[in-house]
C-alpha positions as CSV (number, residue, x, y, z in Angstrom):
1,X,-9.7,15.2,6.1
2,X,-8.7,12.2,8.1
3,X,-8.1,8.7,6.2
4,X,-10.4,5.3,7.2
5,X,-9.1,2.9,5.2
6,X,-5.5,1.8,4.3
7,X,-5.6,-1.0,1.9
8,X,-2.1,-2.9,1.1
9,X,-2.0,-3.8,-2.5
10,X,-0.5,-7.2,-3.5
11,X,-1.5,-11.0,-4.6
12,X,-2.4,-13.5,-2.6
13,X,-1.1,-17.2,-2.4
14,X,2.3,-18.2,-0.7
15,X,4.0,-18.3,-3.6
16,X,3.9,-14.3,-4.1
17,X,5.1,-13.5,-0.5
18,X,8.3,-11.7,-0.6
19,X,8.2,-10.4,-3.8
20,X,8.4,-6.6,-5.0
21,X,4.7,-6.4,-6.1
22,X,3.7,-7.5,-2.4
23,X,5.5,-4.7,-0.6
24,X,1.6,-3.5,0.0
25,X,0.8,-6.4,1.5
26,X,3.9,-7.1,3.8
27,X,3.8,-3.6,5.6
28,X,0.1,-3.7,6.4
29,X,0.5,-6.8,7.9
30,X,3.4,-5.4,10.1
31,X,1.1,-2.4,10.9
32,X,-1.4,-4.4,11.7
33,X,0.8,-6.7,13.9
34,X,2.1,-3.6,15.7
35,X,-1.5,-2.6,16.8
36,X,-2.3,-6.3,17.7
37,X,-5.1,-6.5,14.9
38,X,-6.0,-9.7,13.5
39,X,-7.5,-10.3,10.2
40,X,-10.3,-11.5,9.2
41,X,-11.3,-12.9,5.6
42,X,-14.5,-11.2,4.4
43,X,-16.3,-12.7,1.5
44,X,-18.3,-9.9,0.5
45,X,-15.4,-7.9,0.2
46,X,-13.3,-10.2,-1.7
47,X,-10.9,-8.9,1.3
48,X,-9.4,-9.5,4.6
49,X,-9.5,-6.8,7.1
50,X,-8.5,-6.0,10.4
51,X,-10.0,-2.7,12.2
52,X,-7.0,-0.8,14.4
53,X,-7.8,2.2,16.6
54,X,-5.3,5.3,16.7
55,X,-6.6,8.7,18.6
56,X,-9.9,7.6,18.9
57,X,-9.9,7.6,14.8
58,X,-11.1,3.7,13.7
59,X,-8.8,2.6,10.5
60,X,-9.7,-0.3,8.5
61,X,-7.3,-2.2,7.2
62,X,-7.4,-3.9,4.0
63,X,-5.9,-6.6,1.7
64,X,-7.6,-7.2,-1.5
65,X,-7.8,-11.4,-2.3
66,X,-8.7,-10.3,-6.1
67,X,-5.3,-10.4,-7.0
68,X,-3.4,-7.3,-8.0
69,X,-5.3,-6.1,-11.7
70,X,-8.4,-6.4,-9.7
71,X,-7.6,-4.2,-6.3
72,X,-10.5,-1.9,-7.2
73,X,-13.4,-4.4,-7.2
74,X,-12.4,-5.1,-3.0
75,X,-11.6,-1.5,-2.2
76,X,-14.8,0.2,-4.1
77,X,-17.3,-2.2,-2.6
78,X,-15.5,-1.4,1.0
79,X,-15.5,2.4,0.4
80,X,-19.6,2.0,-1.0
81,X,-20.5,-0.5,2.3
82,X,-19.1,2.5,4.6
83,X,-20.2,5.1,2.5
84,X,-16.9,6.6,2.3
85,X,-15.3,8.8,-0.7
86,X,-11.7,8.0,-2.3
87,X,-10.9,11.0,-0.2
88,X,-10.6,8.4,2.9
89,X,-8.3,6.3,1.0
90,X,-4.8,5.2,1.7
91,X,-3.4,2.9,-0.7
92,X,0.1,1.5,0.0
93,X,2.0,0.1,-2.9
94,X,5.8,-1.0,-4.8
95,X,7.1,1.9,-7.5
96,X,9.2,1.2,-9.5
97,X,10.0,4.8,-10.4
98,X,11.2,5.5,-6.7
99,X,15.0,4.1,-5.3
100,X,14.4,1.2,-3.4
101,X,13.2,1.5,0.0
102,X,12.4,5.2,-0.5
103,X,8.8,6.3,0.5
104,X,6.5,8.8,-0.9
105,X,3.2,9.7,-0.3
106,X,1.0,11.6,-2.9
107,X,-2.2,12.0,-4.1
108,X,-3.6,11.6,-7.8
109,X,-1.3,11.9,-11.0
110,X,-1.4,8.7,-13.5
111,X,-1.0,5.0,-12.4
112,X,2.5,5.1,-13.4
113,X,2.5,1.6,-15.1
114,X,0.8,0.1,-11.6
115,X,-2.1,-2.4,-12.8
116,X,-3.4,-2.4,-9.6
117,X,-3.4,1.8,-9.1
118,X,-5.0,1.5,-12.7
119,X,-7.7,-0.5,-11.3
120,X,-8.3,1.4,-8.2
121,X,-8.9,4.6,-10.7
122,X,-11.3,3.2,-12.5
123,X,-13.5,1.7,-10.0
124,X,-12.7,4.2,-7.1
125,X,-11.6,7.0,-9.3
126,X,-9.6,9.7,-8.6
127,X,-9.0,11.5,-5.5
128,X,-7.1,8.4,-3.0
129,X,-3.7,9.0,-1.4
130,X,-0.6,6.5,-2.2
131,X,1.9,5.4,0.2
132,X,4.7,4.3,-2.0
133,X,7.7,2.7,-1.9
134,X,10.3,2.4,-4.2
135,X,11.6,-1.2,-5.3
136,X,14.2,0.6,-7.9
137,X,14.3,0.0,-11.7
138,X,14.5,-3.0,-13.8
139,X,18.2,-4.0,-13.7
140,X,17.6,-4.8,-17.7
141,X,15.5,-2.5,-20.1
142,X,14.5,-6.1,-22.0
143,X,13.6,-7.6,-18.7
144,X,9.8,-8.0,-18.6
145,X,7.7,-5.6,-16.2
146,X,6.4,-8.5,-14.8
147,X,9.3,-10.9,-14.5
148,X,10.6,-7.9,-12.3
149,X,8.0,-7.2,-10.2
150,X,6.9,-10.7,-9.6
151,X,10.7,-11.5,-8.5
152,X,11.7,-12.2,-4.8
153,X,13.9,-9.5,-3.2
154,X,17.6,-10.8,-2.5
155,X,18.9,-10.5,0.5
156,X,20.8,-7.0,0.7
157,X,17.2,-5.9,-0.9
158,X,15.2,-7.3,1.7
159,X,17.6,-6.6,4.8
160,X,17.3,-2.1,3.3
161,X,13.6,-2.5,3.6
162,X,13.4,-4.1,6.7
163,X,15.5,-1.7,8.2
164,X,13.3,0.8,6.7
165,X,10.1,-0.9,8.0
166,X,10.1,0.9,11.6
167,X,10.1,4.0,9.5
168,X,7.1,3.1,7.1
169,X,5.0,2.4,10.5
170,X,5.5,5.9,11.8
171,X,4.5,7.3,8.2
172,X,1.6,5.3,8.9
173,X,0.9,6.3,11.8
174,X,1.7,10.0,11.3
175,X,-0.9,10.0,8.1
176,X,-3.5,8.5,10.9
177,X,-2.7,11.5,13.5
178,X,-2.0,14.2,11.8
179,X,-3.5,13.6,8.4
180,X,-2.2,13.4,4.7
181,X,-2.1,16.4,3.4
182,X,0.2,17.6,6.5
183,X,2.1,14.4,6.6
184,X,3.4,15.1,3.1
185,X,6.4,17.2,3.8
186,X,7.6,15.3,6.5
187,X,7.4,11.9,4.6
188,X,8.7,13.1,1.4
189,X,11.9,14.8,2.4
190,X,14.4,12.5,0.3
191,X,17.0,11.1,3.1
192,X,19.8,8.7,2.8
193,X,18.4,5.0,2.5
């Protein structure tokens, strides 16, 4: 089973750049960069996408402009256009159940709190693998999900997963050559962040 789309998840607008909810967004547009891809804003898709070749296997990538709750809408019309299953799915996304900067990739189980997973099982259903990566707990129980996730990175926080970036790309591009299901064991060996 080979994947054909990768879709980032994360909100549009300057104003949500560098936050924890956009980690989606901000590592497919360095895998993107690294393969020289340039985006393109697709109206029909509520979307922009970029198309990268790796082994001869063409990847689309994909950034949602429906904001977060509504990732699903974008991604299901893409995966109904190509005639594509959730199967060919890669979604890459923040957890907040994983130690910052650490990555995992799975497939199914619940949304885990995620609005924007939530969304993508409902419209897509089940069946898509996730690329995630850990932005750690709240600091405070009271704090508000949101507050949390919608809150910039500091600097330490932003330097560990930048650091762990070249490492995210490889996943990537592992998952391309080799294919999920293989690339699991490799990718989810917990190492030292």
């Amino acid at each position: 089973m080979s994947i054909a789309v990768i879709a980032g998840l994360g909100n549009p607008g300057s104003k949500y750049r560098k936050t924890r909810h956009n980690l989606g967004f901000h590592l497919i547009d360095r895998f993107a960069a690294k393969h020289g891809a340039k985006w393109k804003m697709e109206q029909k898709f509520e979307a922009e996408t970029a198309i990268i070749t790796i082994d001869d296997k063409k990847v689309i990538l994909v950034k949602p402009q429906t904001f977060m709750n509504a990732s699903g809408r974008s991604i299901s019309a893409i995966l109904r256009y190509r005639k594509m299953s959730a199967e060919h799915l890669l979604i890459i996304y923040d957890d907040i159940t994983l130690d910052l900067a650490r990555a995992k990739l799975s497939r199914d189980g619940s949304a885990g709190g995620h609005n924007g997973v939530s969304d993508l099982l409902d419209t897509v259903g089940a069946g898509f693998f996730r690329y995630r990566i850990g932005i750690g707990a709240k600091p405070h129980k009271e704090m508000d999900l949101a507050d949390y996730v919608l809150s910039k990175f500091s600097r330490t926080e932003d330097a560990l997963v930048e650091s762990r970036t070249p490492d995210y790309i490889e996943h990537l591009q592992q998952i391309i050559h080799l294919g999920p299901e293989p690339s699991m064991n490799f990718i989810n060996q917990r190492t030292a962040s």
